[in-house]
Structure formats: structure tokens, C-alpha cells
N, C-alpha and C positions, 0 to 999 in steps of 0.2 A: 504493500500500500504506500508506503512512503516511496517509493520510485514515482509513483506516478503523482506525488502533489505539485510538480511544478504546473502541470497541464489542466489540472481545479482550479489553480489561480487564476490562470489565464483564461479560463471560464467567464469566471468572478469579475476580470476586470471589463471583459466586456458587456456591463452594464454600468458602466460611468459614462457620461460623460462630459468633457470639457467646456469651458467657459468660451463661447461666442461672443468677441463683440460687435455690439450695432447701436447706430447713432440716429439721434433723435430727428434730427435734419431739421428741425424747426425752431429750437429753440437754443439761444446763442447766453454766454455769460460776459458780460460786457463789462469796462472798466471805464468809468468817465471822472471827468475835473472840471467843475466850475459849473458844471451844464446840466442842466435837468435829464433826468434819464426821459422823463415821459415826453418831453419836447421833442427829444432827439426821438425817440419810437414814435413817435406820430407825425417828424418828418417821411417814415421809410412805412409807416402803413405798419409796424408793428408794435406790438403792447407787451405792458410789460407785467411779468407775471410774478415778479418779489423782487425787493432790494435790501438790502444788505447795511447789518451797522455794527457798531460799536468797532471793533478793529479791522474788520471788513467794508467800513465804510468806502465808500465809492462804487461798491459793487454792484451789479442787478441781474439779473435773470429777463432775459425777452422772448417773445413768441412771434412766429412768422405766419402770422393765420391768412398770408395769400399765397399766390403763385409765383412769388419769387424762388429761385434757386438758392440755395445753399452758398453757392458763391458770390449770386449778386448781393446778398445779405451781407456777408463777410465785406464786399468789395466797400457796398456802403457804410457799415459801419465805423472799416479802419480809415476811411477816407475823410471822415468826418473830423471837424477840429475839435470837438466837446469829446472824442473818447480816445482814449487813451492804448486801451485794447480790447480787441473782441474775438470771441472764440466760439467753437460749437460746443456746444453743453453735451459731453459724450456720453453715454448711456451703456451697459453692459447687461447682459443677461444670461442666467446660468440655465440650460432645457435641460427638461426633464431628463431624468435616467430613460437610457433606452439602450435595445437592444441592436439598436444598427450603431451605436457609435465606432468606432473604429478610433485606437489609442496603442502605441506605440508600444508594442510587446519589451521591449528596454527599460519601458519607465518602471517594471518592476521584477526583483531579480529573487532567484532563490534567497538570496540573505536578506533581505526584509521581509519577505515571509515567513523565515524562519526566526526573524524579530521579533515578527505577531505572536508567535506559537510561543515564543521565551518569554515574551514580555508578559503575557497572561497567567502562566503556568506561573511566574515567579510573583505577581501580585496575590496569586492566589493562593501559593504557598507563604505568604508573610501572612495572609489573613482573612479568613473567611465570612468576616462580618458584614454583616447587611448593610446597603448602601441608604437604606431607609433611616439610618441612626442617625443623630443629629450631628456625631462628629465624623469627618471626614472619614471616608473608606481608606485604611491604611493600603491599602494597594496604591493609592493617589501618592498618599504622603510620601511612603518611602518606595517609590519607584527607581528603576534605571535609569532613566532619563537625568530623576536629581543626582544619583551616585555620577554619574559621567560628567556632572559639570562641576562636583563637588560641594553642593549642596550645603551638604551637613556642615562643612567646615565652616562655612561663609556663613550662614547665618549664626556661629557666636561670636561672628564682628559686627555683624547686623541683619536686623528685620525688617528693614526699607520703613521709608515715610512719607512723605509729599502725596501729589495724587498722579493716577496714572490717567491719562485719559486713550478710552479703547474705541478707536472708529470702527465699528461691522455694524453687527445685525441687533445688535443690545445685548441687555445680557436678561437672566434668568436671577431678580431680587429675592426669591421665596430659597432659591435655594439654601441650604445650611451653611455651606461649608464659603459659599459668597455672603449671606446677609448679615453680617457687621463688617464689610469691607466696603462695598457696594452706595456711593453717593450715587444721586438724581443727575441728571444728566439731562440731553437735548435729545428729540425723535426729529432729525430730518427730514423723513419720509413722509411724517404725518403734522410736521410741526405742533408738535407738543412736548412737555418736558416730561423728561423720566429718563428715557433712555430704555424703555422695558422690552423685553424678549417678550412678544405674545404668539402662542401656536398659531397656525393657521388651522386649515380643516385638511388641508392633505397632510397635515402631523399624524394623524391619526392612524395611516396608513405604516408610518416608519413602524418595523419591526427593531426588536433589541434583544440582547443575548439573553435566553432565558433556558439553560440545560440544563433543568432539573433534568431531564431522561435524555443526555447527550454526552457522549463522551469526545476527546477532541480527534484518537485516532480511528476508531471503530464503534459504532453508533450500537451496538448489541450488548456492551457491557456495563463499566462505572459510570455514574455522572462524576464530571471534573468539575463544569464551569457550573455558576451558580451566583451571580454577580446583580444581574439588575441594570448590566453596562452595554453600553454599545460602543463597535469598532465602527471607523469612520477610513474613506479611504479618501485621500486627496488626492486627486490626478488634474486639476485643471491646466489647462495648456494655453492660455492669453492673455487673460485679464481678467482683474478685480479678485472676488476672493479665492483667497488658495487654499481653498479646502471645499471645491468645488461643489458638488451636489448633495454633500450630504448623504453619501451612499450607505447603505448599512448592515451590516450581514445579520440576516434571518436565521438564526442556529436552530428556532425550535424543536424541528423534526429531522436536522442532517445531522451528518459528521463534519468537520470541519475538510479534513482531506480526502473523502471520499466521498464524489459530487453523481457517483454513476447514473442516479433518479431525479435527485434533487438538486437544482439553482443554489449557487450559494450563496447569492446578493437577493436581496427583495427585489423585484421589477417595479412594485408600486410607484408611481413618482412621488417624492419624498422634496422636502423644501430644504434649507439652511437655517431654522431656526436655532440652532443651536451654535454654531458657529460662533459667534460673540461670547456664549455662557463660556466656550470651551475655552476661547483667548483668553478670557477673564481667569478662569481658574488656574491656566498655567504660573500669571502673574502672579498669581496668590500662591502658589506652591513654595516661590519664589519667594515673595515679599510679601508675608502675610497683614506686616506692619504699615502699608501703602493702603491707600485710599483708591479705589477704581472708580472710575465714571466712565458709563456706557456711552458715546453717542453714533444716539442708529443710523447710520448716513445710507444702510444697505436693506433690504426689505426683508422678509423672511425665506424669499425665491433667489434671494442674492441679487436682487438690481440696483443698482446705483447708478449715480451722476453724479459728472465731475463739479457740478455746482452744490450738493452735500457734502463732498468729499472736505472742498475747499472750505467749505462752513465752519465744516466740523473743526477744522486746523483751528481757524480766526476764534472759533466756541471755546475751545480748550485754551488757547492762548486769553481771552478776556475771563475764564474764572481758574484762573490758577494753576492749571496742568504744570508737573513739571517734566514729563515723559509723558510722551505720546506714541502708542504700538497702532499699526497701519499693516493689518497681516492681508494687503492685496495689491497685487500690481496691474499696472497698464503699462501693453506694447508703444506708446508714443506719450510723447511727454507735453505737456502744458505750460504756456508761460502763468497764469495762471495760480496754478498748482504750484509750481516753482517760487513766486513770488508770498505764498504762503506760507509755505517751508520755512524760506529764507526769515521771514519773517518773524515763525516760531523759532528759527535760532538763536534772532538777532534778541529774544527775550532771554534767553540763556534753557531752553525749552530742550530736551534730549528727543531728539527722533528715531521712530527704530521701523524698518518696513523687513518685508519677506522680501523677499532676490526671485522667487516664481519658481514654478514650476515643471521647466518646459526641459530641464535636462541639457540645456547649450549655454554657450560663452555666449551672452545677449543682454544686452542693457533693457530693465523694464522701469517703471514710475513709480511710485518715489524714492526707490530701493537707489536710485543709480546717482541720487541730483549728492553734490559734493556735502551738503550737511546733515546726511541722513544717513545711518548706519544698518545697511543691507545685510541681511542677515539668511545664510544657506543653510542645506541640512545635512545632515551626519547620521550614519547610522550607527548602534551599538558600537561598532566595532572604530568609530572614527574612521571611516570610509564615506567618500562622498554619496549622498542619496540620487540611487539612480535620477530622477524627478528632478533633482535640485539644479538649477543653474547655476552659473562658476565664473570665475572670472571677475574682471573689475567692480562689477555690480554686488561682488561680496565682501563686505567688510570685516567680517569673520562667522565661523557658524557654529551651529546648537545641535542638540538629538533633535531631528524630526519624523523618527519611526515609530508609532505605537505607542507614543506620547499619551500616558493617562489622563483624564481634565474630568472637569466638571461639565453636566450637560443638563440640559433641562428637567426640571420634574423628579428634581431628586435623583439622578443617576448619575453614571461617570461614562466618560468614552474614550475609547484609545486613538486619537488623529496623525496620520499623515502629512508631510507638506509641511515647507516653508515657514505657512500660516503658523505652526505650532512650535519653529522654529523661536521667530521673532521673540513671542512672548517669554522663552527666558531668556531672553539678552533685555527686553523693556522691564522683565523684571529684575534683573540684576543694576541696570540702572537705578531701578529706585533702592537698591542699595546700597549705591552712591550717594546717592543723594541725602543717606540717613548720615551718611560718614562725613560728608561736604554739600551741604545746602549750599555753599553759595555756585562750584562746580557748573563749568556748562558743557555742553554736547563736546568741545577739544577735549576738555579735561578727560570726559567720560569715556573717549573713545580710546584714550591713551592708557585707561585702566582697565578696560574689557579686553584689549588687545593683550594684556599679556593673557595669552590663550596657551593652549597645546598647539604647538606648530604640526600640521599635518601634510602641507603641500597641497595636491590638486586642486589649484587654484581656487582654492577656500579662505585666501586675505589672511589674517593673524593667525589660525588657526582656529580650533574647537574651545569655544566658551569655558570659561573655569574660572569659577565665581570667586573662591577661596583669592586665587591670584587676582584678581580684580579688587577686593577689598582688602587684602593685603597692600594693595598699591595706595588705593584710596586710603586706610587709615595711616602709611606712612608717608604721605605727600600733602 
């Protein structure tokens, strides 16, 4: 049986699939000085559909409700002496799981599979307490993932402090193991505050690992698993979040390695609700002593705009963030977005994004822009994650194989990707920050880099917190 699990997986992975993007073609995010924004849209026949304040000011959001093209928009608006810059407001969308996607047999190799099988088998061997208790599932706490980056050592220098602010999908407040970490936040999406993770109705459909009568090698004997958790596979290939659909494996009635009857992914279409909870809690693994704020700039199906995205930056920047995790990228960059950034640096603001997940040497947003610390993934073993991309767009990397987290409604999930990367380098940040409040993004970069040198053009090497806060309390 074990000969033949490479070929289950590759089953399995043909129901993900990758993040598509597609743009709005109508609506443009505009930069003006001096000049009415509504003046200027009802010189060109279009309206405007929000504007932007407090450190965002100048900004607005427009709509093109005629027959203009996309270019003549663009042509008239930079043409215009009242704006400054204008842009298409770009939009991303993650579809549903399906069975015709087609994903790169490389992005997943026997040794992350055989991550999955370890990393469960060894939570489950530290502890079989129910995920329903109110304190953290000890599978979470003392995971691989913390031992690989050193964890244990770093946190008796410190327990981080400041707030972190998490741009996705929100997060999940009821949960335990988040609700005394967990500040109100902005909803983008819906403009309103909180910043809340709410199900949709195709939640209902995600399956989660429930083997009371499953074992992981041969489905006819012990139960093993017995969790309450779900595995998450990240494979997005574009843009926005890197922990794509939300895919989930349905164990109820399989084996894990032998698929001869049964699918080993659910096909239901399933959302990304949980994605935000999951960033959230890795932070917290990290820096339980930080403050998190949700804002949901992404939906619960993973859509977003680049005119949330950027909000969200200027939102975090006017109450207080001192780190900011950004677990999504985009194929082309924005002035924009960039002017954002630059702007959370220029407050002394730590930025931390994913590097993607497309497996090449390729620059994505806002992993790549110079004041933002792009962050790849590593497996067990300190080997580049097949998935991860490399190269300059890394500033150093994290475990992102099987990554325990918190997930909505009271459970935990093991995530893939980048996405899950980031959040222990943004949490090792607010590390810093416990050790050196006054510390900006230089600082922080120059103490997270003392890493494990690894090579394959992974930047400093593999995260190790110990040494980062060993830097930080003697500098």
C-alpha cells in the first residue's frame, strides 16, 4: 500500500484549484490634489463610488457606468491636471474546486506528503484532547512547525506586544484559543467594523477530519485520527490569497492512502472562510502576547480589490498596527499599493507578505516592493516547498507544510502555502517589537535574518526566532 501513495495524492490534488485573476474593467482607484473627485467624474460621465480618508486621504474609488473602454478611462483620467494617479481597481477570484482543474504535478512531492502523515501522527501523539476545550489543542501549541523555528527558546525573551494587523478574510472572535487576542477591526467588503469571519452557506458543505472508524494506513483496523481538525491544501498559482480554495480532505469513510473507491478531497465547492482565522492563529502561536486585528479586505470566496487591499494598509496605519501580515500576492504591481507600503514604513510599521505560490524565480505584490519582507516556504526538512517561489522576492522563509492553526468553529487545520509561511515571520516581528518598541521594518529585518542559512535561493535562510530575539535583546 505504501508504494502506491504517491499516485492518491495526485488524485487528491486534482481537485484544487488555482486562483484566477480578473478585473473589474469598470471601476478605477484614482489619486487627486486640490480637485474634487466628483467634479473630475462628472467631467468623464463617471461616478464615484467611495472616497477615502484619514491617511488615505486623497483617494476614491470611481465607476465607469458607460461605454467607455478601459483605456479611454485610464487615458482621461491621467490626462487630467486634478489627478494625480489613476488605476484599474483589480479584482481577483478564487472558483470553485473542480474536477477539471489541471495543477502542476511538481507542486507536490512525496516529502510533503509524507509531512502531512508526520505532522498529524506526531500532534496526535503529544495529545489527544479534544479540540472543543477551551484551551488550545496541544497539537497546535507544541507543533513542528514551532520546534523548526525555535519557538520554545524565543518566547522566554519574549511574548510579543503591539498589534498585528491581518489583511484576509477576518478572522473567527468566538474562537478560544483567539478571543483574548483578537481586537475589532474594519470589514472592507461590507464596510462595517469588526473585522468578523462569518460562514457563508457553502461552509456547510466543507467536510473535516472526523476518524473515529479510520485508520491512516488501512481503513479495516484502529482508529488513529480523532481531532475535530481539518487539512487545508494551498496550491494557488496567481494571485491574492495563498491558501487558495480552501480545499479539505473528507477522511470520514477513506483511508488516507488508499483512494481505490473513494475521493480523497471533498468535490463540494467549499469557500475560504477560514483563511484569516488560520493566519490569525499562527500569529498567536507565535506571539500570544500581541494584539491581532482582522481586516477583511477578502470575502469569504477569497475576492478582493486592490482598492481594500490598499485601505486596509492606510486602516492599520491610522489605529496603531505595528506589523502588518498580507498572506496574498499579485502577478503585477501597483503604484498604488506601493505608495501604501511605502507609507506604512515610513511610520516605522513592519510589513510581512507570502513570496506565492507558483514554485518559480518570479517577482509577485507586495512580497517583492523593497520595504516589505517576503517571506517563502520550507519544509520539515529545511528544503524549499515545492509550491514556494524563490529568488529575490524572498527575504527569508518559514515551515509552510502542515502548518497547525486555528480554524473556525472551534477547530484546528493543518495549511499549506506561503500564506502560512508569513504569519511566523509577522509573528516573530511582534517579538521585536516586545524587545524594541521603538524598532522599524530595517531594524527588524536585520534580526529575523539571522536565520539558518539554507541556500536555494531562500534570502537569509529558514526563520529562527531564538536568533532573532537574541539579536533584538542585544542590540
Amino acid at each position: 500500500m505504501l508504494m502506491n501513495w504517491p499516485k492518491v495524492v495526485r488524485t487528491g490534488i486534482l481537485l484544487v484549484l488555482g486562483l484566477l485573476p480578473a478585473f473589474a474593467g469598470n471601476q478605477y482607484l484614482v489619486r487627486t490634489q486640490g480637485s474634487s473627485i466628483n467634479t473630475i467624474a462628472s467631467r468623464y460621465g463617471l461616478t464615484v463610488a467611495s472616497v477615502f480618508t484619514g491617511s488615505a486621504s486623497g483617494l476614491s474609488v470611481v465607476q465607469n457606468p458607460g461605454q467607455a473602454t478601459e483605456a479611454q478611462v485610464l487615458q482621461w483620467l491621467n490626462s487630467d491636471p486634478g489627478v494625480i494617479n489613476a488605476e484599474v481597481d483589480a479584482h481577483v477570484t478564487i472558483p470553485e474546486a473542480s474536477l477539471a482543474s489541471q495543477l502542476r504535478q511538481t507542486q507536490f512531492s512525496q516529502t510533503s506528503v509524507f509531512s502531512l502523515l508526520q505532522q498529524i501522527l506526531w500532534n496526535l501523539w503529544v495529545s489527544r484532547a479534544s479540540p472543543l476545550q477551551v484551551t488550545p489543542w496541544s497539537g497546535y501549541t507544541t507543533q513542528i512547525a514551532g520546534i523548526l523555528v525555535n519557538l520554545g527558546q524565543a518566547q522566554k525573551l519574549a511574548t510579543g506586544s503591539g498589534t498585528v494587523a491581518i489583511l484576509d478574510t477576518g478572522a473567527d472572535f468566538t474562537h478560544p484559543a483567539l478571543a483574548g487576542s483578537l481586537v475589532p477591526g474594519w470589514d472592507f467588503t461590507n464596510n462595517t467594523s469588526g473585522g468578523y469571519a462569518v460562514p457563508s452557506l457553502a461552509q456547510s458543505t466543507t467536510s473535516i477530519l472526523d476518524q473515529s472508524t479510520t485508520s491512516i494506513l488501512d481503513q479495516s483496523t484502529t482508529s488513529i485520527l480523532d481531532t475535530n481538525s481539518v487539512i487545508v491544501l494551498d496550491q494557488s498559482t496567481t494571485a491574492t490569497l495563498n491558501q487558495s480554495t480552501t480545499s479539505i480532505l473528507d477522511q470520514s469513510t477513506t483511508s488516507i492512502l488508499d483512494q481505490s473507491t473513494t475521493s480523497i478531497l471533498d468535490s463540494q465547492p467549499v469557500d475560504d472562510y477560514g483563511h484569516g482565522t488560520m493566519v490569525a492563529g499562527i500569529i498567536h502561536l507565535v506571539a500570544p502576547g500581541a494584539k491581532l486585528m482582522p481586516v477583511r479586505t477578502f470575502t469569504n470566496d477569497g475576492c478582493g480589490s486592490l482598492s481594500a487591499i490598499v485601505a486596509g494598509i492606510y486602516y492599520a496605519i491610522d489605529h496603531g498596527a505595528k506589523v502588518i501580515n498580507m498572506s496574498f500576492s499579485m502577478p503585477s504591481g501597483s503604484q498604488e499599493l506601493k505608495t501604501a507600503v511605502d507609507a506604512a514604513y515610513a511610520q516605522g510599521i513592519i510589513l510581512v507578505a507570502s513570496a506565492g505560490n507558483e514554485g518559480k524565480n518570479m517577482a509577485v505584490y507586495p512580497a517583492s516592493y523593497p520595504n516589505v519582507i517576503g517571506v517563502g516556504s520550507t519544509s520539515d526538512l529545511d528544503l524549499r516547498s515545492t509550491f514556494s517561489n524563490y529568488g529575490a522576492v524572498v527575504t527569508l522563509a518559514a515551515p509552510g507544510e502542515g502548518v497547525i492553526t486555528t480554524y473556525p468553529q472551534n477547530r484546528y487545520a493543518a495549511g499549506w502555502g506561503t500564506s502560512f509561511s508569513a504569519p511566523l515571520v509577522a509573528g516573530g516581528a511582534a517579538l521585536l517589537v516586545q524587545l524594541r518598541p521603538s524598532w522599524n521594518e530595517d531594524n527588524a529585518v536585520r534580526a529575523l535574518q539571522q536565520a539558518t542559512p539554507v541556500g536555494q535561493q531562500l534570502g537569509a535562510g529558514v526563520l529562527d526566532l531564538f536568533r532573532a530575539c537574541s539579536y533584538g535583546a542585544s542590540h
